[in-house]
C-alpha positions in Angstrom: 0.0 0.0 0.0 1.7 3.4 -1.1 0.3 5.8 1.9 3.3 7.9 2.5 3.5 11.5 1.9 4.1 12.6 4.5 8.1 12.7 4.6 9.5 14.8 7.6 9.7 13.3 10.8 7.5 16.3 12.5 5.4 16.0 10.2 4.9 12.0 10.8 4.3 12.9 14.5 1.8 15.1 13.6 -0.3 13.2 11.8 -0.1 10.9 14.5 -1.1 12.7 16.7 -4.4 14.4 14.6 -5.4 10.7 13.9 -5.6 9.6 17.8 -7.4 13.0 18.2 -10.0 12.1 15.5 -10.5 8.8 16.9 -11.0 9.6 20.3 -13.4 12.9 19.4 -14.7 11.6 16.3 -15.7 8.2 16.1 -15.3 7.3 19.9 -18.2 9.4 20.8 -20.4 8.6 18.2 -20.5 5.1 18.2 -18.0 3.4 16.4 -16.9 0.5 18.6 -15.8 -1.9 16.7 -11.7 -1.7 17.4 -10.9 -3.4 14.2 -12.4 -0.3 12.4 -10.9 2.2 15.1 -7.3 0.2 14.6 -7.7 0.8 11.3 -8.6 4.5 11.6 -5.7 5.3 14.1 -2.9 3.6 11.6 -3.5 4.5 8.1 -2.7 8.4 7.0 -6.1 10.0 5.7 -3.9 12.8 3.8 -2.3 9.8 1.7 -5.7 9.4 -0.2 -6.5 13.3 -0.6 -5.0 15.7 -3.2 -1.9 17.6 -2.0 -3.6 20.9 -1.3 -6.6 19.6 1.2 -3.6 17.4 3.2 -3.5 20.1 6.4 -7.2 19.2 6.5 -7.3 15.8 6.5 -8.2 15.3 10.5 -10.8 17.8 10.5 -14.4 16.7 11.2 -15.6 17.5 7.5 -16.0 15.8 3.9 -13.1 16.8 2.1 -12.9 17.9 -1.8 -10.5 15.6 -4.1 -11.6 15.6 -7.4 -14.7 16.8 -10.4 -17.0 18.4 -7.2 -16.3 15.2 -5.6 -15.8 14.8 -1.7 -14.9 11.7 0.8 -16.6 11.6 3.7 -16.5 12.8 6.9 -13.9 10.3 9.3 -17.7 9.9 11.9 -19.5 9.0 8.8 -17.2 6.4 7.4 -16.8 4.5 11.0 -20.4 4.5 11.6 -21.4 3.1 7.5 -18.2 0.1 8.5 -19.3 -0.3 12.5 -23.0 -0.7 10.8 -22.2 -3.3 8.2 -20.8 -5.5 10.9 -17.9 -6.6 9.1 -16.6 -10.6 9.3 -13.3 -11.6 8.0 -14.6 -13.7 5.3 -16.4 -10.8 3.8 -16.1 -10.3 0.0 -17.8 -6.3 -0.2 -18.6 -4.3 -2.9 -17.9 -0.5 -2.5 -19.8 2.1 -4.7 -18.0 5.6 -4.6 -14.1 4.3 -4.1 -13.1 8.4 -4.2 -9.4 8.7 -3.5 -9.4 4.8 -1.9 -9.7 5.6 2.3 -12.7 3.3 2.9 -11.0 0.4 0.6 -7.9 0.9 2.6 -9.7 0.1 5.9 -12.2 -2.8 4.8 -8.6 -4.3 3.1 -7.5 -4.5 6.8 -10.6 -6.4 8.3 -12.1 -8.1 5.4 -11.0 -11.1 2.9 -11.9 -9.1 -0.4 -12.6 -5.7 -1.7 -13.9 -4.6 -4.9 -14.5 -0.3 -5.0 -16.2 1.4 -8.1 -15.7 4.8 -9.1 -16.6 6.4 -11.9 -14.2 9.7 -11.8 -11.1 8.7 -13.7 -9.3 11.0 -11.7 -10.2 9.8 -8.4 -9.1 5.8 -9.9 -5.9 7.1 -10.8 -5.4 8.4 -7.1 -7.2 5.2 -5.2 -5.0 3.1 -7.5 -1.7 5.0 -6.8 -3.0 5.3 -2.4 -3.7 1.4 -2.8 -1.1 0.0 -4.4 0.3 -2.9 -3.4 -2.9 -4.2 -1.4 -3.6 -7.3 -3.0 -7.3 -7.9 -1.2 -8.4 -4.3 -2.9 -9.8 -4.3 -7.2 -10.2 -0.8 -8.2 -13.1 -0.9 -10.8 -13.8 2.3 -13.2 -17.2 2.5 -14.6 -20.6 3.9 -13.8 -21.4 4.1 -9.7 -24.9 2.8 -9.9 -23.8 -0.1 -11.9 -21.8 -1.8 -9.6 -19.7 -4.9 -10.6 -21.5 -7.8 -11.4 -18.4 -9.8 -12.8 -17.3 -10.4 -8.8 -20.7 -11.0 -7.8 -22.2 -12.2 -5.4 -20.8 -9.9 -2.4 -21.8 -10.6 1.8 -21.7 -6.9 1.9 -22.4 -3.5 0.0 -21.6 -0.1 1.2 -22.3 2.8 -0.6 -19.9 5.2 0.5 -22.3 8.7 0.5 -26.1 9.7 0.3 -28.2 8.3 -2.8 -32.4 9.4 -3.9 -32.4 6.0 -5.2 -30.9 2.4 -5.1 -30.5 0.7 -8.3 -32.0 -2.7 -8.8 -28.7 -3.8 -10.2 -26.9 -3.1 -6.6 -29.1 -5.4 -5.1 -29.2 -8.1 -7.5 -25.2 -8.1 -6.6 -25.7 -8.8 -3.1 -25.9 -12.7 -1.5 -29.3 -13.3 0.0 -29.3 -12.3 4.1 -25.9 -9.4 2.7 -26.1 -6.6 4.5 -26.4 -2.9 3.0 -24.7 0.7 4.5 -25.5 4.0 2.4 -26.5 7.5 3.2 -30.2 8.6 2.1 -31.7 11.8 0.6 -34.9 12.3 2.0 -37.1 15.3 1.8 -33.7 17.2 1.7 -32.6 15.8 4.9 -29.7 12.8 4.5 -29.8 10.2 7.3 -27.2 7.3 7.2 -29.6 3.8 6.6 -28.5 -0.2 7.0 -30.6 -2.9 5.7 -30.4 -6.5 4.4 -31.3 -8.4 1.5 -33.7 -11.4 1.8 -35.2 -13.9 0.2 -38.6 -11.5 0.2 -36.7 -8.5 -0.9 -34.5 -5.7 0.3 -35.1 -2.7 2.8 -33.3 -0.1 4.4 -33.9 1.4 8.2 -32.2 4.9 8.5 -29.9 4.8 12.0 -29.4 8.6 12.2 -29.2 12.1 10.4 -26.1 13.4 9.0 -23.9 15.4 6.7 -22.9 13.2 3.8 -21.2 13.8 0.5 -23.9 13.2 -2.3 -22.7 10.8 -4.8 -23.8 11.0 -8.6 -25.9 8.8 -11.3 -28.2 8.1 -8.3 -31.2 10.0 -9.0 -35.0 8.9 -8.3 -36.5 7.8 -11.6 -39.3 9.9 -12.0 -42.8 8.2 -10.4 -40.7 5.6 -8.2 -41.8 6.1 -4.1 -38.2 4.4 -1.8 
């Protein structure tokens, strides 16, 4: 995994020292508890898998820009979509919105298999150049809402930022009783939402409101009711 640019000693302890701040203020207190997630969150360097300039602000309790109007989310929101998915080793999980390659980066250290779409050909050049190296982690370009039926079926699919609608083709992915993370635009207010897929069907229960970066090709067909 190529996640080092950060050069200078001082530097190094600095970052350090901003990630065990995030985790303790960030995720701590808003219930992400699972310690394979916070592990993960306290070790790898957020900055390595943002654009140069937005670096200094990689520790900050926001979304921040990378590339084409595109965001990642904020540290809170990405612990809480992994905590909610409850993660198992064996997991093979599909990941719509791979941005600059942070979430892929900390489901390669819990889970068996990763496969992250992204449609930006500038955010797959910089997830591919973060995630190098990490063998467990396919980096697939094409349209978000699409997904990647060649690796189906997946235990697990998290759509990493707020959707209007979720495409049939997502679910169809998924291994009956796979559980679902995404972010949900309702009414203009977003609120984070889990589900499963059954044998019946699929549906999502929201577990709380929150900022979360919108992601695109995800608009309600026109007449469709969620």
């Amino acid at each position: 995994m190529n996640i080092s640019p950060v050069t200078t000693p001082s530097n190094a302890a600095a970052s350090e020292t901003m990630r065990h701040a995030m985790v303790a203020s960030q995720l701590r207190t808003n219930a992400v508890s699972d310690q394979r997630i916070l592990v993960a969150m306290n070790t790898l360097p957020r900055e390595a898998f943002v654009p140069a300039d937005v670096r200094p602000l990689a520790y900050r309790d926001t979304a921040l820009p990378v590339a084409g109007g595109r965001a990642i989310n904020l540290p809170m929101v990405t612990g809480r979509f992994l905590t909610e998915a409850y993660l198992e080793k064996n997991d093979r999980v599909l990941l719509i919105g791979a941005a600059g390659g942070y979430t892929a980066a900390i489901l390669a250290q819990i889970v068996a298999d990763v496969v992250a779409v992204e449609v930006d050909a500038a955010l797959v050049a910089l997830a591919r150049e973060a995630l190098a190296g990490t063998p467990n982690v396919t980096i697939v370009e094409g349209p978000l809402a699409a997904g990647h039926a060649e690796g189906a079926p997946y235990d697990v699919l998290i759509v990493d930022g707020a959707i209007e609608h979720m495409p049939d083709p997502l679910i169809a992915q998924m291994k009956t009783g796979g559980r679902v993370v995404t972010g949900l635009v309702e009414g203009g207010v977003i609120r984070l939402a889990s589900g499963r897929k059954t044998e019946g069907g699929f549906g999502l229960a929201p577990f709380m409101d929150s900022d979360c970066v919108v992601l695109p090709g995800f608009a309600t067909p026109q007449g469709f009711k969620f």
